[in-house]
Short mmCIF file of the C-alpha atoms (twelve columns), coordinates in Angstrom:
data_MODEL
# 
_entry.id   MODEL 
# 
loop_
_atom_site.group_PDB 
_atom_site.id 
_atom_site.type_symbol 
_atom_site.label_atom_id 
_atom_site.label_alt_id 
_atom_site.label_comp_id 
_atom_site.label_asym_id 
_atom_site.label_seq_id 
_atom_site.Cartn_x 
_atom_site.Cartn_y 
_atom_site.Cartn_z 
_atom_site.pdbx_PDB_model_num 
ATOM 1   C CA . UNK A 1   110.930 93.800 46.198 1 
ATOM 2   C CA . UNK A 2   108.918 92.789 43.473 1 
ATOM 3   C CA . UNK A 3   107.483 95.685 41.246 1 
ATOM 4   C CA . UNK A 4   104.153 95.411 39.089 1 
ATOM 5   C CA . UNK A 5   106.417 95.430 35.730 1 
ATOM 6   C CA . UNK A 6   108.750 92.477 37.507 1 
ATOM 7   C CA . UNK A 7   105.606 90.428 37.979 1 
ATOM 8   C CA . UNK A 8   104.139 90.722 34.531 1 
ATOM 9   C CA . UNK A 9   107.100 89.957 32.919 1 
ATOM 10  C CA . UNK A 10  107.318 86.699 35.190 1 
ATOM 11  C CA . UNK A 11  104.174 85.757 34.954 1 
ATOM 12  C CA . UNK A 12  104.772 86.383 30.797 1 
ATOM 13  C CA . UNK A 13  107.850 84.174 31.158 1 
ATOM 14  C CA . UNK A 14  105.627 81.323 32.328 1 
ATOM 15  C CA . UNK A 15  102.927 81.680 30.149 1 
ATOM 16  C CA . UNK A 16  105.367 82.091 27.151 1 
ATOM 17  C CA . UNK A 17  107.579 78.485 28.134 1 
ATOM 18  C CA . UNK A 18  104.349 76.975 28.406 1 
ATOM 19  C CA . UNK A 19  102.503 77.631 25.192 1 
ATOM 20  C CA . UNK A 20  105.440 77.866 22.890 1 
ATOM 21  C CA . UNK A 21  106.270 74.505 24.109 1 
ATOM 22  C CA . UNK A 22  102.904 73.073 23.304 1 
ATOM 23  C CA . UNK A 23  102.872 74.633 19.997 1 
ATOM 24  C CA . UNK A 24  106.569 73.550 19.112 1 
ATOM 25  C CA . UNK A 25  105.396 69.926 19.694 1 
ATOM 26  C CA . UNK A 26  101.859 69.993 17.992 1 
ATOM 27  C CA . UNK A 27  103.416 71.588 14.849 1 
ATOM 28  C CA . UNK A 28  106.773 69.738 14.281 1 
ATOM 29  C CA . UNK A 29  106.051 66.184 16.019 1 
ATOM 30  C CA . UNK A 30  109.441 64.497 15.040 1 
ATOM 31  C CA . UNK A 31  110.510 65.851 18.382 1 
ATOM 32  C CA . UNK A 32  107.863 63.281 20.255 1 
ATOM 33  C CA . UNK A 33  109.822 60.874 18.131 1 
ATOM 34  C CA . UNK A 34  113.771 60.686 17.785 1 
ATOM 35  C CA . UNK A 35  114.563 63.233 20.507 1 
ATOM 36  C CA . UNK A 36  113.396 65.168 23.605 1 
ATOM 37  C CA . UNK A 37  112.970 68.842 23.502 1 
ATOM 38  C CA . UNK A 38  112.558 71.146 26.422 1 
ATOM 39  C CA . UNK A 39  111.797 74.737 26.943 1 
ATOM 40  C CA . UNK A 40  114.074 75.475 30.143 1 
ATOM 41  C CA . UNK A 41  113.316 79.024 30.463 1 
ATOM 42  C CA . UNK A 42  112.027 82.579 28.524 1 
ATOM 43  C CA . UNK A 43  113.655 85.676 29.205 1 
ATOM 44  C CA . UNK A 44  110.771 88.436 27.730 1 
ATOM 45  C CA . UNK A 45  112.659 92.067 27.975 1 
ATOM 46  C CA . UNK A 46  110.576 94.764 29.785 1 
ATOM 47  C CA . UNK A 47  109.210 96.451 26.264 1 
ATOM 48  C CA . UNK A 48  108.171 93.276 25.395 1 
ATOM 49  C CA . UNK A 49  110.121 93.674 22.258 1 
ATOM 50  C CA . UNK A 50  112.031 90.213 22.553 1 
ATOM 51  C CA . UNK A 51  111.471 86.812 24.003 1 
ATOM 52  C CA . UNK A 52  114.742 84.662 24.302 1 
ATOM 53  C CA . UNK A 53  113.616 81.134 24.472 1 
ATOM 54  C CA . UNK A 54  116.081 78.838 25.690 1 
ATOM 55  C CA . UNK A 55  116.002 75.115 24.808 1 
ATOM 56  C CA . UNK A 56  117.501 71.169 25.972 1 
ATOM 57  C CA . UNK A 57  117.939 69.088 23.532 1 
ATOM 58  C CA . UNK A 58  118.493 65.155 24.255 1 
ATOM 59  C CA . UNK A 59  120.473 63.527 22.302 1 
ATOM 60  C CA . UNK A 60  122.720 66.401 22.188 1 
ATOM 61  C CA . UNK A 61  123.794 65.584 18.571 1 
ATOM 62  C CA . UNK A 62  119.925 66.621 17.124 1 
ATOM 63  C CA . UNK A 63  120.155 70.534 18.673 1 
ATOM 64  C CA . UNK A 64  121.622 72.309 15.779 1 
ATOM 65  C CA . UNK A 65  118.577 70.231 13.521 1 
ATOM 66  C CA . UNK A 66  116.117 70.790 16.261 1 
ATOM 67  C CA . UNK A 67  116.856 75.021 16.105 1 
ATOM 68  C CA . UNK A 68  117.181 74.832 12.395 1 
ATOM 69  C CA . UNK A 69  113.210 73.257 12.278 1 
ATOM 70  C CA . UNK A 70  111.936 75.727 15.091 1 
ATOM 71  C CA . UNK A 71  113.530 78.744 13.309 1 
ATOM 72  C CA . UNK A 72  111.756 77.532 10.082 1 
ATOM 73  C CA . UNK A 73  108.430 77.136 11.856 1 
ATOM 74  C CA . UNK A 74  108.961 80.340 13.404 1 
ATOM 75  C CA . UNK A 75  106.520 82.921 11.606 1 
ATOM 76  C CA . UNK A 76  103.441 79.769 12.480 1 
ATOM 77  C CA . UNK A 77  104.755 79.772 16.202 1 
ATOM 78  C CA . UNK A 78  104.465 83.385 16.444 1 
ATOM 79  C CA . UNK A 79  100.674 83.715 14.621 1 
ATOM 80  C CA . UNK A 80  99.535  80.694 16.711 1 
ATOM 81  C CA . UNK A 81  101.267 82.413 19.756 1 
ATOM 82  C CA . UNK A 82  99.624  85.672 18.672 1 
ATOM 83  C CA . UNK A 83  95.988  84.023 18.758 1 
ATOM 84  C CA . UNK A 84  95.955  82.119 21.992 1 
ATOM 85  C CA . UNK A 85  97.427  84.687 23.806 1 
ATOM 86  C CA . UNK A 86  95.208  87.967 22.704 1 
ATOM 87  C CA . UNK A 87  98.660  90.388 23.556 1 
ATOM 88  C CA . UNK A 88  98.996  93.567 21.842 1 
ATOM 89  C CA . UNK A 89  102.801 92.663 21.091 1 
ATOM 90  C CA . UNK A 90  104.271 89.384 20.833 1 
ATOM 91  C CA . UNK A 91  107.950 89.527 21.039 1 
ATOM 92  C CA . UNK A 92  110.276 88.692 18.555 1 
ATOM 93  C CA . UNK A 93  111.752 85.452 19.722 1 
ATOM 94  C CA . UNK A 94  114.945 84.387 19.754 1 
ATOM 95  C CA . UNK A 95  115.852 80.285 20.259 1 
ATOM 96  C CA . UNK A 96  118.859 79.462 21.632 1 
ATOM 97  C CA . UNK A 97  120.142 76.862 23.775 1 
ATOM 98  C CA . UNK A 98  120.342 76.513 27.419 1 
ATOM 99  C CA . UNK A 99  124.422 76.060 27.647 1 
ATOM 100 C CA . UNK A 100 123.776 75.950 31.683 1 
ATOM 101 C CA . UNK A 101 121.135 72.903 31.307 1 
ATOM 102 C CA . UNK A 102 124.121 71.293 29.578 1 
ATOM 103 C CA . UNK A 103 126.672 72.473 31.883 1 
ATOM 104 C CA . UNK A 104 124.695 71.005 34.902 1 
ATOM 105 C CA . UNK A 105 123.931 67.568 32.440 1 
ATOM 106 C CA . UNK A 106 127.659 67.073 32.323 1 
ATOM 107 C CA . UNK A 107 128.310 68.017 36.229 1 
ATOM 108 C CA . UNK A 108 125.436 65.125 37.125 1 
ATOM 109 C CA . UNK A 109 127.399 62.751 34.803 1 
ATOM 110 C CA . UNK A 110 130.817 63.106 36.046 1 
ATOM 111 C CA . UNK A 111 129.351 62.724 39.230 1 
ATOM 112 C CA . UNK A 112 127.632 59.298 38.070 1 
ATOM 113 C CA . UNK A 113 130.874 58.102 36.888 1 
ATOM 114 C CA . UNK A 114 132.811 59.042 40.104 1 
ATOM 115 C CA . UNK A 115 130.127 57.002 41.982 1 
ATOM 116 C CA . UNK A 116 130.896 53.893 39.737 1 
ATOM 117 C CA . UNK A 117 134.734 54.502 40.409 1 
ATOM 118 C CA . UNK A 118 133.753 54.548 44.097 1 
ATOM 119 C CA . UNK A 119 135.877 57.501 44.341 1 
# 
């Protein structure tokens, strides 16, 4: 069963993937150019204290650039974050990226290539 706290935090989660992406790409817009970025999911811990923000990255060669120019544009993310949202706390956020997004990436193309193989 879902508790009051469990919902919030949910509906948090949502609202957090959605406008942190939006903000990401209208303040660094190289990522609309030379690769494609994707929030896959934020995990916001009950006392709101911290927001883990977990990322794709496509080509997979442009992540460790892609979380070096988010963690540099952090302090702007959080103060734009801060005004659209009207919360009482933002959460210190943490970027990282989604290792199961790339786990299921490589399942899909092994799978691909066993197709071709007609295995």
């Amino acid at each position: 069963m879902e508790t009051n706290t469990n919902r919030r935090i949910n509906k948090l989660n949502n609202l957090f993937q959605r406008e942190i992406g939006a903000i990401i790409f209208r303040i660094i817009p190289q990522f609309e150019k030379k690769e494609l970025l994707n929030i896959t999911k934020v995990e916001i811990s009950k006392d709101l204290e911290y927001a883990n923000v977990f990322l794709s990255v496509y080509p997979e060669k442009y992540e460790k650039e892609a979380i070096k120019e988010i963690k540099k544009n952090l302090p702007e993310i959080r103060s734009i974050l801060a005004k659209r949202l009207k919360l009482f706390k933002i959460p210190k956020i943490n970027f990282k990226i989604d290792e199961g997004e790339k786990n299921l990436e490589n399942i899909i193309q092994i799978e691909r290539s066993l197709k071709n193989k007609n295995y």
